[in-house]
C-alpha positions in Angstrom: 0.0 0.0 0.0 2.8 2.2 0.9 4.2 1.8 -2.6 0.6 2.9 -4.2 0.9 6.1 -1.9 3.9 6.9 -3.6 3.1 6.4 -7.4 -0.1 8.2 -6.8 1.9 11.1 -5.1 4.2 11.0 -8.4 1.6 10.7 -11.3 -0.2 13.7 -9.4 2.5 15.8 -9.4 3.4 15.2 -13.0 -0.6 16.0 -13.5 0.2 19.3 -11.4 3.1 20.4 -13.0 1.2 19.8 -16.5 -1.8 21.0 -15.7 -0.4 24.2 -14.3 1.7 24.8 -17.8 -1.6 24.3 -19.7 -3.4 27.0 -17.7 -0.8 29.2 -17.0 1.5 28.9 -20.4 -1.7 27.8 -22.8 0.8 24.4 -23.5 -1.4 22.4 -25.7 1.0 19.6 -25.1 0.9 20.1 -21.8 -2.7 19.8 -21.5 -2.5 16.5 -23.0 -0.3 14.9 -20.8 -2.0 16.0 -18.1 -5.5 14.6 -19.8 -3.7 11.1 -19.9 -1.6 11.4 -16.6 -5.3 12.1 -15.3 -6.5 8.9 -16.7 -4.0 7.1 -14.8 -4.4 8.6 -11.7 -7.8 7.5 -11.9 -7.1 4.1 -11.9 -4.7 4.6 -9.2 -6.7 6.0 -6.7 -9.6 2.8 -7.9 -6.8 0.6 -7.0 -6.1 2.5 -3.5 -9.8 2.3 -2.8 -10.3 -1.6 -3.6 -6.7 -1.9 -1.4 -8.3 0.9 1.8 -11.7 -1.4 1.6 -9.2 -4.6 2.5 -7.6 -3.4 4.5 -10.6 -2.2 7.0 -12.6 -6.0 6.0 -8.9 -6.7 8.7 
């Protein structure tokens, strides 16, 4: 679980950083990687959820 914690922590601050450039820079390119980092860290945080509801069935 710990390991989860920290790729969810690393794909959202790639998403940050991305997102941020999009908004802030208009970075069409950065938009899109943060439009498929975001799809990622969706299935992440499903994963952390199916692990959390596991953990608390303990």
């Amino acid at each position: 679980m710990n390991e989860l914690l920290t790729q969810i922590q690393d794909v959202y601050a790639a998403f940050s950083t991305d997102a941020a450039l999009q908004i802030e820079k208009n970075n069409k390119a950065a938009g899109t990687r943060a439009r498929k980092t975001s799809l990622e860290l969706e299935k992440l945080m499903k994963e952390f959820r199916k692990l959390s509801l596991e953990e608390s069935k303990k």
